[in-house]
Backbone and ligand atoms as CSV (ligand in chain L), in Angstrom:
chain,resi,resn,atom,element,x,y,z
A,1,UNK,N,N,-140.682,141.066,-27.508
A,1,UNK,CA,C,-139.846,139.993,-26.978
A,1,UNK,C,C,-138.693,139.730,-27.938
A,2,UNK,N,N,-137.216,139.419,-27.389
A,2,UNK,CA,C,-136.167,138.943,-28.171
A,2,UNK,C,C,-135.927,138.058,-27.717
A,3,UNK,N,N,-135.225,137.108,-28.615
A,3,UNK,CA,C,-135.139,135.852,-28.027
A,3,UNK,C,C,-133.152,135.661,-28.120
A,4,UNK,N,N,-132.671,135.290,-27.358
A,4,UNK,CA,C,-130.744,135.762,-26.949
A,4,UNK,C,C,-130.492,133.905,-27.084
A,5,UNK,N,N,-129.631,133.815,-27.640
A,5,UNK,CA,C,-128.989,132.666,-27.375
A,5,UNK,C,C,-127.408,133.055,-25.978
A,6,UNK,N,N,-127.128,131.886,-25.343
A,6,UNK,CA,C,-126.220,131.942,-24.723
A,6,UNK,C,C,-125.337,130.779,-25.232
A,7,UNK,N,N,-124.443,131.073,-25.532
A,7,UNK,CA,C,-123.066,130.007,-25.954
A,7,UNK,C,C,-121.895,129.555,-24.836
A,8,UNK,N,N,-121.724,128.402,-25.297
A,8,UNK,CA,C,-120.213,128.060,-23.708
A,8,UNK,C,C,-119.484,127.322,-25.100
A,9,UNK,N,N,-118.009,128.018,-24.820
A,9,UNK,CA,C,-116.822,127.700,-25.483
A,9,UNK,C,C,-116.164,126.392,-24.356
A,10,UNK,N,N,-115.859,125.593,-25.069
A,10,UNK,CA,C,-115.172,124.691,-24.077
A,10,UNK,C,C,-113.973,123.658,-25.154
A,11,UNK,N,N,-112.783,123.413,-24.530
A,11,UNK,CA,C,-111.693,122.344,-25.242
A,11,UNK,C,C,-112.384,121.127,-24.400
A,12,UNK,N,N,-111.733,120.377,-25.578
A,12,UNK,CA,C,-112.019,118.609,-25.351
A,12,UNK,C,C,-110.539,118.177,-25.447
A,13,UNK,N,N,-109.469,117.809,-24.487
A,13,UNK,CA,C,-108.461,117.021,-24.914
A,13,UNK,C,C,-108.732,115.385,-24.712
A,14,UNK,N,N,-107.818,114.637,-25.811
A,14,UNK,CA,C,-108.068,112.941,-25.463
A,14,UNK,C,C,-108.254,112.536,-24.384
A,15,UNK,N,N,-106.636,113.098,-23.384
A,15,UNK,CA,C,-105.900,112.299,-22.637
A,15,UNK,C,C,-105.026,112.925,-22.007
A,16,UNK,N,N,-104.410,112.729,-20.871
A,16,UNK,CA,C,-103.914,113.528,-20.245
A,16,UNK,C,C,-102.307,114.123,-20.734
A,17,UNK,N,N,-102.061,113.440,-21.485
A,17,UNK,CA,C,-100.618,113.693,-22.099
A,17,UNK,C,C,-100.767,114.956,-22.624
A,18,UNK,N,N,-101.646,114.935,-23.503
A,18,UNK,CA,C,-102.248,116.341,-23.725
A,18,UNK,C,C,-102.648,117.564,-23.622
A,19,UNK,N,N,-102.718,117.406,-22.181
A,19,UNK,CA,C,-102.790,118.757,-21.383
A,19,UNK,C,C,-101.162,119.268,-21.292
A,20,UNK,N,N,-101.314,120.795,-20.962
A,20,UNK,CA,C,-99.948,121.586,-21.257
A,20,UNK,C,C,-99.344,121.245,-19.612
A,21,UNK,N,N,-98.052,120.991,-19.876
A,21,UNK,CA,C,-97.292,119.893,-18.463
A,21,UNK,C,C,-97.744,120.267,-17.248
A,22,UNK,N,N,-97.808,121.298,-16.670
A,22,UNK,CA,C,-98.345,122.124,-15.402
A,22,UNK,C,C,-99.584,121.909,-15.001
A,23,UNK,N,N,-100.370,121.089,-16.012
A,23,UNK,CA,C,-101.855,121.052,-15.752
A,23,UNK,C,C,-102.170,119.259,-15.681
A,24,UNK,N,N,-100.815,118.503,-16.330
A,24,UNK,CA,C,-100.782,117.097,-16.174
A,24,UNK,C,C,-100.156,117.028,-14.513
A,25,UNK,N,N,-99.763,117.641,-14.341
A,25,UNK,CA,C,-99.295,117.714,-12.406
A,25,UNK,C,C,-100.157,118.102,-11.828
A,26,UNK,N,N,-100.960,119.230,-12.215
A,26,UNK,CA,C,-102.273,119.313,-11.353
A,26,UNK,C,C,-102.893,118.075,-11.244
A,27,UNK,N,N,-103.468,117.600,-12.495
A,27,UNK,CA,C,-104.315,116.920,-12.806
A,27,UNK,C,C,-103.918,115.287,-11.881
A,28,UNK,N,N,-103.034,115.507,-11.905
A,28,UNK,CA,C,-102.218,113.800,-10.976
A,28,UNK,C,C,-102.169,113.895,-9.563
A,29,UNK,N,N,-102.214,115.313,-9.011
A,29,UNK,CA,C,-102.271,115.329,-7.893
A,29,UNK,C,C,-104.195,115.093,-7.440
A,30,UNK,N,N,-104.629,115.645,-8.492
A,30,UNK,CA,C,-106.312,115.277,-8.137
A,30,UNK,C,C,-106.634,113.829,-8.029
A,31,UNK,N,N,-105.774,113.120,-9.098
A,31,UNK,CA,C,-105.911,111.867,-9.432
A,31,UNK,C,C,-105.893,111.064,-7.937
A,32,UNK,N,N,-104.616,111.829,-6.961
A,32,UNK,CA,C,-104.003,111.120,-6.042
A,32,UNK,C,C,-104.801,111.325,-4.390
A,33,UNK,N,N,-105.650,112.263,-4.656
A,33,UNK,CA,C,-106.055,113.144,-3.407
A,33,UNK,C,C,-107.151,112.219,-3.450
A,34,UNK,N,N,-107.521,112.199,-5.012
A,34,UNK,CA,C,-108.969,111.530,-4.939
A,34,UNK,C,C,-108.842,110.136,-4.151
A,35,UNK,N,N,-108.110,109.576,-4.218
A,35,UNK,CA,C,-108.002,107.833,-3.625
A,35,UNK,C,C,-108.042,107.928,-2.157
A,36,UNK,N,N,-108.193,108.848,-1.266
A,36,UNK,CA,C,-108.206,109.149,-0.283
A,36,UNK,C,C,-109.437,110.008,-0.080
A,37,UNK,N,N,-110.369,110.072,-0.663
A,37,UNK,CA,C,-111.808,110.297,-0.215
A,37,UNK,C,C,-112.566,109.600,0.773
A,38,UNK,N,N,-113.218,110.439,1.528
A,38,UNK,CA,C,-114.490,109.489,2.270
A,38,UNK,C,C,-115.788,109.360,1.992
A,39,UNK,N,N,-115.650,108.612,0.804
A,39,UNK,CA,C,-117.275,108.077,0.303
A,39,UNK,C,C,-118.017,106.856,0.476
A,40,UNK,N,N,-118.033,106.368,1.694
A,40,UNK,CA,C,-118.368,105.631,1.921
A,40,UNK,C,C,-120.224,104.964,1.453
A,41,UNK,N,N,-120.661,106.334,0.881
A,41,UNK,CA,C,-122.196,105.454,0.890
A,41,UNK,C,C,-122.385,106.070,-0.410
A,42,UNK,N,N,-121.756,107.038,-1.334
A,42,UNK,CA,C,-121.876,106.623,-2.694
A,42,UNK,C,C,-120.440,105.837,-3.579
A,43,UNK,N,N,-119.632,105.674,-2.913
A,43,UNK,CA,C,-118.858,105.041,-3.348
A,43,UNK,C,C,-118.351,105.939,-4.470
A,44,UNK,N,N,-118.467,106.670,-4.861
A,44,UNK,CA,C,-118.115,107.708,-5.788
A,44,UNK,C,C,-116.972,108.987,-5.211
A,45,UNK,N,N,-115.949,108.518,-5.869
A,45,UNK,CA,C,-114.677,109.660,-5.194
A,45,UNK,C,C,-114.125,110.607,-6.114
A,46,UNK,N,N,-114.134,111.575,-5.557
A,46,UNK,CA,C,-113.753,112.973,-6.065
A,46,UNK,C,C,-112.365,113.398,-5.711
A,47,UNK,N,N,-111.573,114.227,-6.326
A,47,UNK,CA,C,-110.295,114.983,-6.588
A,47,UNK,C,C,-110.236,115.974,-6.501
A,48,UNK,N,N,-109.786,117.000,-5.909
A,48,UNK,CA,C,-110.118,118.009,-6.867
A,48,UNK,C,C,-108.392,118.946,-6.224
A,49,UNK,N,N,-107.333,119.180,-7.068
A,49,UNK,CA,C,-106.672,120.267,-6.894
A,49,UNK,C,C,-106.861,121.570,-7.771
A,50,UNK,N,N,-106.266,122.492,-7.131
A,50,UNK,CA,C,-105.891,123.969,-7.341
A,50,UNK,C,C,-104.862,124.572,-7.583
A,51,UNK,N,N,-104.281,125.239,-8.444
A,51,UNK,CA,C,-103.097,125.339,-8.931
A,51,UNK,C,C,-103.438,127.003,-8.814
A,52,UNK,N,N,-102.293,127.501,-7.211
A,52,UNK,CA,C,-102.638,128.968,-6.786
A,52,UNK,C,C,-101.477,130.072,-7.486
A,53,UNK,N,N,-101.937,131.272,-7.064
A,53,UNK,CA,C,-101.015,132.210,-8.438
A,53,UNK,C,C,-99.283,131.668,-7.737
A,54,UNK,N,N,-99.296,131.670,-6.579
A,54,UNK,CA,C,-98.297,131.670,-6.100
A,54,UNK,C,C,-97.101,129.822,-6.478
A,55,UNK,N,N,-97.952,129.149,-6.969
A,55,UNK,CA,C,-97.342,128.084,-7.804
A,55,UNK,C,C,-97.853,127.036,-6.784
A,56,UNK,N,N,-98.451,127.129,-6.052
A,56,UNK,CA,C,-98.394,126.123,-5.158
A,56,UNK,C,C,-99.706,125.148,-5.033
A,57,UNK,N,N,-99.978,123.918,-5.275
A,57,UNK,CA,C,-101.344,122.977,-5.168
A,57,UNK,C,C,-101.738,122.860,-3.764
A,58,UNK,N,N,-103.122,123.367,-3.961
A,58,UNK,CA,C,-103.998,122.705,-2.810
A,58,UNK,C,C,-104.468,121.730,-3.551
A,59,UNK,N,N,-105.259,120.912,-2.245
A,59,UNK,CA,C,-106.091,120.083,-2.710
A,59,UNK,C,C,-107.304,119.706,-1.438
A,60,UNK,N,N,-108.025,118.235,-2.556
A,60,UNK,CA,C,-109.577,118.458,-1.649
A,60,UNK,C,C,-110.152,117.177,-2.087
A,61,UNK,N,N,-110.922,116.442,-1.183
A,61,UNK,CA,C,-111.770,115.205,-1.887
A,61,UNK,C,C,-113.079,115.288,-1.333
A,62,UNK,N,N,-113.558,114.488,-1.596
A,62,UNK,CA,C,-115.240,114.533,-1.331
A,62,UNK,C,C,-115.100,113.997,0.097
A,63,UNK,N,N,-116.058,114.254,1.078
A,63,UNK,CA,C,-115.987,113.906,2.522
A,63,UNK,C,C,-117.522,113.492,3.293
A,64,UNK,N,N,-117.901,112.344,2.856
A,64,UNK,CA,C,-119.454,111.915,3.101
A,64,UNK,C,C,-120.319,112.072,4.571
A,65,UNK,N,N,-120.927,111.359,4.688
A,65,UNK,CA,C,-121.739,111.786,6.028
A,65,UNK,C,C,-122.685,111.000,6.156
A,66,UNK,N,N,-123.054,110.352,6.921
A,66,UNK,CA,C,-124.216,109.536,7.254
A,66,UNK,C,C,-125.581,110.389,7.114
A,67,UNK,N,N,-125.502,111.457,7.940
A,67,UNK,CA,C,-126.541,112.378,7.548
A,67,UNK,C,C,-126.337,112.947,6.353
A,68,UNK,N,N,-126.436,112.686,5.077
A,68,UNK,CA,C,-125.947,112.346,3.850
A,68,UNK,C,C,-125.441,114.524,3.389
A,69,UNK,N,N,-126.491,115.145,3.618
A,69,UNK,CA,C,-126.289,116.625,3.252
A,69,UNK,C,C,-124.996,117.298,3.965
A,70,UNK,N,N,-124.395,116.707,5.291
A,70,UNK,CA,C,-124.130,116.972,5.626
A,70,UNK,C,C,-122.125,116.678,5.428
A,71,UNK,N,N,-122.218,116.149,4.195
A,71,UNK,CA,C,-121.035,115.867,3.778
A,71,UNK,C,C,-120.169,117.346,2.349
A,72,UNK,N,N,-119.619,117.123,1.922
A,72,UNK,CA,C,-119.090,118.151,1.265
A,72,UNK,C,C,-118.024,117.780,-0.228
A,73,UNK,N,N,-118.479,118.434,-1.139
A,73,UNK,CA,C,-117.352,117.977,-2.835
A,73,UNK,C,C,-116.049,118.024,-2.273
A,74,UNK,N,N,-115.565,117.598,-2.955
A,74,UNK,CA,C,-114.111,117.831,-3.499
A,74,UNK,C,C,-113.574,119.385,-3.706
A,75,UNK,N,N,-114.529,119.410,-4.316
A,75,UNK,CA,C,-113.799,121.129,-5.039
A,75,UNK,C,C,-113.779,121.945,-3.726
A,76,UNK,N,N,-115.203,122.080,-2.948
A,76,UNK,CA,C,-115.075,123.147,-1.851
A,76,UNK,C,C,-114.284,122.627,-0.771
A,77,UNK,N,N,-114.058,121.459,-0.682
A,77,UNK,CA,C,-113.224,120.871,0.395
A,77,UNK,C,C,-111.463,121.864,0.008
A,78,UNK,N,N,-110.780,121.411,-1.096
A,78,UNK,CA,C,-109.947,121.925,-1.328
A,78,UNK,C,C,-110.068,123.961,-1.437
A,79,UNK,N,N,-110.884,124.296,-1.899
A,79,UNK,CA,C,-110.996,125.445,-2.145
A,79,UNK,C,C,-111.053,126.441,-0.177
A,80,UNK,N,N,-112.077,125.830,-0.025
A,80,UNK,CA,C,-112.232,126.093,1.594
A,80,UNK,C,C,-110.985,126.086,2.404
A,81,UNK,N,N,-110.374,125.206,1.848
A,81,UNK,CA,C,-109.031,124.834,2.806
A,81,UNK,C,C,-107.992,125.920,2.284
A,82,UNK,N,N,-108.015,126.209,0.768
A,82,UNK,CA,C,-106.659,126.901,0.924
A,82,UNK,C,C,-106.862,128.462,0.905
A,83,UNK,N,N,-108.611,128.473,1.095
A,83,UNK,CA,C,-108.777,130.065,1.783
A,83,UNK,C,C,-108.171,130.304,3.071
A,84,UNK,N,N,-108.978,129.472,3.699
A,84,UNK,CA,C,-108.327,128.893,5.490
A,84,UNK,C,C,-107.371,129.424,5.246
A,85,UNK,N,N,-106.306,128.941,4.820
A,85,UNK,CA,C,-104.694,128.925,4.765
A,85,UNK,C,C,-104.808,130.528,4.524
A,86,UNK,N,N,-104.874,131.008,3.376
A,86,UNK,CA,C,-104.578,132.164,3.003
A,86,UNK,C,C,-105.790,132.983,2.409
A,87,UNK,N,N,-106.181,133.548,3.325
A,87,UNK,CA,C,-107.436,134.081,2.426
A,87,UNK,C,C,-107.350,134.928,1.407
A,88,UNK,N,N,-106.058,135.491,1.245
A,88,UNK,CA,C,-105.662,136.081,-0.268
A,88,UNK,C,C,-104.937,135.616,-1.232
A,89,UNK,N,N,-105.412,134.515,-0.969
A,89,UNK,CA,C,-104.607,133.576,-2.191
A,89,UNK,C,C,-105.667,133.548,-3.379
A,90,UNK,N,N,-104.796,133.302,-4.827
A,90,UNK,CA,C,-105.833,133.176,-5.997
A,90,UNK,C,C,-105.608,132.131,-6.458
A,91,UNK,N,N,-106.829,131.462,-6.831
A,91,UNK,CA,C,-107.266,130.264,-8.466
A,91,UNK,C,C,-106.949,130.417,-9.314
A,92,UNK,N,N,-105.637,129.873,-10.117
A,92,UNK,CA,C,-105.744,129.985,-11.339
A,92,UNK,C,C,-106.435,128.956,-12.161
A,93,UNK,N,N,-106.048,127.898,-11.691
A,93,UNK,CA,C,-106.760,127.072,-12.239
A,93,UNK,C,C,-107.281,125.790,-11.066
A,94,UNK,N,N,-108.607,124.610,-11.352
A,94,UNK,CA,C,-109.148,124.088,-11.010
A,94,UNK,C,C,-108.786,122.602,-11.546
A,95,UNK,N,N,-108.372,121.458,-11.133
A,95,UNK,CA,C,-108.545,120.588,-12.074
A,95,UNK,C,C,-109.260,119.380,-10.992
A,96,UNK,N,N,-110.477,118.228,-11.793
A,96,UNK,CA,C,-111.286,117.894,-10.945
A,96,UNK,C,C,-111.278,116.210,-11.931
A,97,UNK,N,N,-111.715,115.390,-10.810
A,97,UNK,CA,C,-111.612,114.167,-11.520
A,97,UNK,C,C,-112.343,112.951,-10.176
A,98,UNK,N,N,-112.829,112.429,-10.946
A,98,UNK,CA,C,-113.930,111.165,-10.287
A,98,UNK,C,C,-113.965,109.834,-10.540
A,99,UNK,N,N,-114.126,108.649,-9.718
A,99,UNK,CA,C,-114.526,107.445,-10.111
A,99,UNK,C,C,-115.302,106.880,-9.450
A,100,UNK,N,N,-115.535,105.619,-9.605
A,100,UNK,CA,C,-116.809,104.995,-8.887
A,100,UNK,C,C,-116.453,103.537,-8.652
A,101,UNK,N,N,-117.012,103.280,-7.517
A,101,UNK,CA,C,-116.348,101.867,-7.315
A,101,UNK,C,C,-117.550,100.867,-8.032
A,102,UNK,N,N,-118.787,101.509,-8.673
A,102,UNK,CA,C,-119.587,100.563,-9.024
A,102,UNK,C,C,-119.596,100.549,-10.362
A,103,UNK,N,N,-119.169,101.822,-10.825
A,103,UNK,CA,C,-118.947,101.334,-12.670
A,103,UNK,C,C,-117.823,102.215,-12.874
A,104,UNK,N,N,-117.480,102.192,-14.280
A,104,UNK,CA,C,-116.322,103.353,-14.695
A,104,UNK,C,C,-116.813,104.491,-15.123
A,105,UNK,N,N,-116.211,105.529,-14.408
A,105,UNK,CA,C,-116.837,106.565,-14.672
A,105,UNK,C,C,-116.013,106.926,-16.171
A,106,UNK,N,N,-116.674,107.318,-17.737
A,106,UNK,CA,C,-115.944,107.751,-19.054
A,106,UNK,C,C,-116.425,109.100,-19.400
A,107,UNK,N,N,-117.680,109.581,-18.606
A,107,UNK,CA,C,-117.701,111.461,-19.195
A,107,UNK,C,C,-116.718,111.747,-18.200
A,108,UNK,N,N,-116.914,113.321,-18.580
A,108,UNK,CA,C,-115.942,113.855,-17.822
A,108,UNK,C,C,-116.951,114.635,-16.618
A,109,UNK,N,N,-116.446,114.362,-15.334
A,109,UNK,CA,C,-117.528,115.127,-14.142
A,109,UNK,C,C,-117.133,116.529,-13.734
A,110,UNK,N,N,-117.990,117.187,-14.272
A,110,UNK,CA,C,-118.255,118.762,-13.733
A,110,UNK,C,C,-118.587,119.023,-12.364
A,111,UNK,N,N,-118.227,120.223,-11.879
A,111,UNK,CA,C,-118.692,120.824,-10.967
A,111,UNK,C,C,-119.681,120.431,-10.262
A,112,UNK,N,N,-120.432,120.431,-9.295
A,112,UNK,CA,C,-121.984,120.126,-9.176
A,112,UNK,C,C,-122.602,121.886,-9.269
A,113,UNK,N,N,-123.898,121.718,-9.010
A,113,UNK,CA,C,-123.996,123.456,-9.031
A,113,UNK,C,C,-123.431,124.026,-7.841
A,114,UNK,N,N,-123.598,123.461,-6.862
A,114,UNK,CA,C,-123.144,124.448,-5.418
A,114,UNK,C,C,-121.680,124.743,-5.661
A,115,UNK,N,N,-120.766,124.080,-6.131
A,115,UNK,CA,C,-119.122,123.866,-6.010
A,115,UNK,C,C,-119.114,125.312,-7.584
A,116,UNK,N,N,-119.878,125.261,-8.671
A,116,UNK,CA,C,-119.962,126.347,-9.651
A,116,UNK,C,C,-119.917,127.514,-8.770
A,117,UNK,N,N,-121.213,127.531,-7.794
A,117,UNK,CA,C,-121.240,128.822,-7.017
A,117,UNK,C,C,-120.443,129.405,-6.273
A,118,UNK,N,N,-119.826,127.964,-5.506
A,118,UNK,CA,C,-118.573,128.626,-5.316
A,118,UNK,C,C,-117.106,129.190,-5.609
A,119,UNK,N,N,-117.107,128.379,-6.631
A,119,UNK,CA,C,-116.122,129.086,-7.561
A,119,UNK,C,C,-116.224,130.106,-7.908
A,120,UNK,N,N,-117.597,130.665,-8.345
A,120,UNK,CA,C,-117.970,131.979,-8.884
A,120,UNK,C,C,-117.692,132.814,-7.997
A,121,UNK,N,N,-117.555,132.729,-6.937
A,121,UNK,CA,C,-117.606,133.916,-5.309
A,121,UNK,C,C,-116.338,134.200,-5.256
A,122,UNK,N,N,-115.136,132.807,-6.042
A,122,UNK,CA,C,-113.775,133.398,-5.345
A,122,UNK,C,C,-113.195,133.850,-6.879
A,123,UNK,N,N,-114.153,133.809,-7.975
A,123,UNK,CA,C,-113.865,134.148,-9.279
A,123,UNK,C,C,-114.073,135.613,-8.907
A,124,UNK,N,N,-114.938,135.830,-8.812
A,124,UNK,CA,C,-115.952,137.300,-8.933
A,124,UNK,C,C,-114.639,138.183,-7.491
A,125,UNK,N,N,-114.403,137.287,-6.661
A,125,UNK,CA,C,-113.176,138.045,-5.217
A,125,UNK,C,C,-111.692,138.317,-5.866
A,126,UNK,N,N,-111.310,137.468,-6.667
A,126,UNK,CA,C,-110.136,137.461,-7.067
A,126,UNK,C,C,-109.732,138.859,-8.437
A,127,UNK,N,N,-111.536,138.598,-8.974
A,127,UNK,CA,C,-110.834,139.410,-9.965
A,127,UNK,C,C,-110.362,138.955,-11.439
A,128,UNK,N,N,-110.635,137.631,-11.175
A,128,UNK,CA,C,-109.681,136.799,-12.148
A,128,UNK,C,C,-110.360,135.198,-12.795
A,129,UNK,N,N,-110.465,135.100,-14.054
A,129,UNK,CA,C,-110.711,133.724,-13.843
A,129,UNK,C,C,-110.029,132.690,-13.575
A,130,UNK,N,N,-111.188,131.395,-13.202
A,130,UNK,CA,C,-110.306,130.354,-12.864
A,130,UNK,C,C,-110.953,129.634,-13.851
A,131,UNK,N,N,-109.463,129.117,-14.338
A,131,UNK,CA,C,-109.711,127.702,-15.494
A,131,UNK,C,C,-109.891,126.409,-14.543
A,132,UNK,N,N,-110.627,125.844,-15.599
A,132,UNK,CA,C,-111.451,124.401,-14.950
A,132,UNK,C,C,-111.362,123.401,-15.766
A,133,UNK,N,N,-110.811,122.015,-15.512
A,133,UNK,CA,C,-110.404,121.052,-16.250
A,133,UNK,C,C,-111.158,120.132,-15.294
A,134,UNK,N,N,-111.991,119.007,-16.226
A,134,UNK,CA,C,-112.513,118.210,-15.713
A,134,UNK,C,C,-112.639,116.803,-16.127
A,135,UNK,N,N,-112.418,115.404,-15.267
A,135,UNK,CA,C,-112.236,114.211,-16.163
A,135,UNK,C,C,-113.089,113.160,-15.156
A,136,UNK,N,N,-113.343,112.126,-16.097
A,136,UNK,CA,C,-113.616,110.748,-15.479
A,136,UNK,C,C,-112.803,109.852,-15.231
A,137,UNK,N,N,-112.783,108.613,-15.401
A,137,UNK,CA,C,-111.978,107.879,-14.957
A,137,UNK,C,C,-110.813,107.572,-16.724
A,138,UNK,N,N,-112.034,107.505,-17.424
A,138,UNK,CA,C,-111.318,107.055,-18.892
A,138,UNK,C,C,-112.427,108.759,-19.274
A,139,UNK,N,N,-111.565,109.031,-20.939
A,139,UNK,CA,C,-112.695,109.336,-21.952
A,139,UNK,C,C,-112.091,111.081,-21.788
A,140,UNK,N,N,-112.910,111.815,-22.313
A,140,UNK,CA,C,-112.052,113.209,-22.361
A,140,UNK,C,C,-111.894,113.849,-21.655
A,141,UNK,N,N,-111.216,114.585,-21.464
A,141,UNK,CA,C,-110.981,115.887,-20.215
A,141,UNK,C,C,-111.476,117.328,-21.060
A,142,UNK,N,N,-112.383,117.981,-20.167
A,142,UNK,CA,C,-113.093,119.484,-20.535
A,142,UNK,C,C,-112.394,120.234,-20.063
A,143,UNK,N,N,-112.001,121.580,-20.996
A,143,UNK,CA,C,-111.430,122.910,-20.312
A,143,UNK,C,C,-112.628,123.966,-20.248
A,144,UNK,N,N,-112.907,124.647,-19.252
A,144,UNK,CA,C,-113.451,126.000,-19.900
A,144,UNK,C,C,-112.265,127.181,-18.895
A,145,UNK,N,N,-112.286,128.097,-19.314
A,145,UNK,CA,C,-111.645,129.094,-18.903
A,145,UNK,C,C,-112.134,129.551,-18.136
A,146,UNK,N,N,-113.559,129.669,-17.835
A,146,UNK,CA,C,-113.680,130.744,-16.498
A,146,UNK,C,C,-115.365,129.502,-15.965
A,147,UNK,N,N,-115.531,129.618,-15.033
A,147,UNK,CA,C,-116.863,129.498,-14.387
A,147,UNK,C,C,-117.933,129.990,-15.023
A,148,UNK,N,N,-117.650,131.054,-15.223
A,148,UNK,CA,C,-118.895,131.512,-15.955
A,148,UNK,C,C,-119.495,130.944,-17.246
A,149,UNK,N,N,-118.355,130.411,-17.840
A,149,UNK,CA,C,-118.620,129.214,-18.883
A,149,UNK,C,C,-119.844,128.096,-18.519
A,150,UNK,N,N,-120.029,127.875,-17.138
A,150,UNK,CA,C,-120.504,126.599,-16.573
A,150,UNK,C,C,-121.638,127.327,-15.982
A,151,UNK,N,N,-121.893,128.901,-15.287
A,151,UNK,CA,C,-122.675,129.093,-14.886
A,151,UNK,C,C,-123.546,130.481,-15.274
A,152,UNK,N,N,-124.434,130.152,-16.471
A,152,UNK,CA,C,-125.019,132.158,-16.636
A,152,UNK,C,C,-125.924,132.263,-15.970
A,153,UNK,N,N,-126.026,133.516,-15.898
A,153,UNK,CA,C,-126.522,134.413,-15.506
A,153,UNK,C,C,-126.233,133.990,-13.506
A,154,UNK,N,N,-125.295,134.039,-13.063
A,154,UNK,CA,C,-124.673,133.627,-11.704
A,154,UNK,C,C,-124.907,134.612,-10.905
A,155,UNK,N,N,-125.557,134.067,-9.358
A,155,UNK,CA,C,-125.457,135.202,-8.481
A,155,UNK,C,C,-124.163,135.491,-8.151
A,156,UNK,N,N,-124.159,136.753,-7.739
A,156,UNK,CA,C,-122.672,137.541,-7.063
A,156,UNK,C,C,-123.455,138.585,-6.576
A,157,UNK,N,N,-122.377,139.165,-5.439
A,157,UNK,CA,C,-122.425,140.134,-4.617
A,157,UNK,C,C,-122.673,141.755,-4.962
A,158,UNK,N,N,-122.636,141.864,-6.620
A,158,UNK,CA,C,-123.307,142.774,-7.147
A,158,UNK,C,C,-124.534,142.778,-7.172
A,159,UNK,N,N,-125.622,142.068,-6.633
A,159,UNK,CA,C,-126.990,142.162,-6.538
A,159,UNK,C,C,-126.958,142.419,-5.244
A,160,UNK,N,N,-126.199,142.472,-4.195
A,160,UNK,CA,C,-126.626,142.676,-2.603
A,160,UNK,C,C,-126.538,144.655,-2.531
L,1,THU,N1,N,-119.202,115.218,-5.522
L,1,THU,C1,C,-118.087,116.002,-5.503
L,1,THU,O1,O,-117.193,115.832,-4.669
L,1,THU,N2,N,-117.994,116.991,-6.425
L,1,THU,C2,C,-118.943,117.257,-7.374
L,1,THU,O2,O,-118.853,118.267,-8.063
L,1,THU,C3,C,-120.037,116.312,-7.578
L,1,THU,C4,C,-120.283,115.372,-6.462
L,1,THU,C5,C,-119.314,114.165,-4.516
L,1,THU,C6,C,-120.362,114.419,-3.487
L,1,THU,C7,C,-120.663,113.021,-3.016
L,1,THU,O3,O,-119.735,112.683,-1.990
L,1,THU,C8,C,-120.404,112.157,-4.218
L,1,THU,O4,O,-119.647,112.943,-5.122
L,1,THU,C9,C,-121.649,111.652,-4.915
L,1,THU,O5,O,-122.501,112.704,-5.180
């Protein structure tokens, strides 16, 4: 038996000033998409834009459901949509951001796992990684460079 460590590299910036300018416009358009969520029964709203090779932002918010499973993130909302649009379009980058109407959200909110997986499908399609920036309401914003940062040992379509 060997025993393997696995490591995840990740940046911590303060604040959004901080991020390199192209990614403070992403990041504001998530800010803005998010206020227009339908979360009605966790009260918890999600953001999430995409910054595609072609320069152009999608975007996506969380979209709830009475039959509660039957609602959908932020991330795949936007991601889903600007396949729709173009199914050969690429991710360069991800930027994602949350609040809560019952407290302040101060970590920064990741992915959930399903929204990882899917990232990984259009990571693993594209060819390419997608950088992922993630924030709360206050407190730091996370970079990692690729998904795979967030998800090892990930299924993909090389096991089918
Ligand atoms: N949510 C997202 O939109 N993205 C995530 O990555 C985590 C969770 C949404 C789903 C649900 O509408 C609400 O946040 C609370 O879970």
């Amino acid at each position: 038996m060997k025993l393997h460590t696995i490591s995840t590299a990740y940046a911590v910036y303060e604040h959004i000033g901080e991020l390199p300018v192209d990614i403070q416009e992403l990041m504001k358009a998530a800010v803005k998409i998010k206020e227009s969520a339908y979360a009605p029964y966790s009260n918890f709203k999600v953001g999430a834009a995409l910054l595609l090779a072609d320069g152009s932002i999608a975007v996506g918010n969380n979209q709830e459901n009475a039959a509660y499973p039957s609602g959908l993130c932020a991330e795949r909302v936007a991601i889903f949509h600007a396949s729709a649009k173009d199914p050969s379009m690429e991710i360069l980058t991800i930027a994602i951001v949350a609040s809560s109407e019952l407290n302040t959200v101060s970590k920064p909110v990741g992915p959930c796992g399903a929204c990882r997986q899917v990232l990984s499908e259009y990571e693993v399609k594209q060819e390419k990684e997608i950088e992922i920036y993630f924030m709360g309401e206050i407190g730091d914003i996370i970079r990692t460079n690729s998904v795979a940062d967030l998800l090892p040992f990930g299924f993909d379509k090389s096991y089918l």
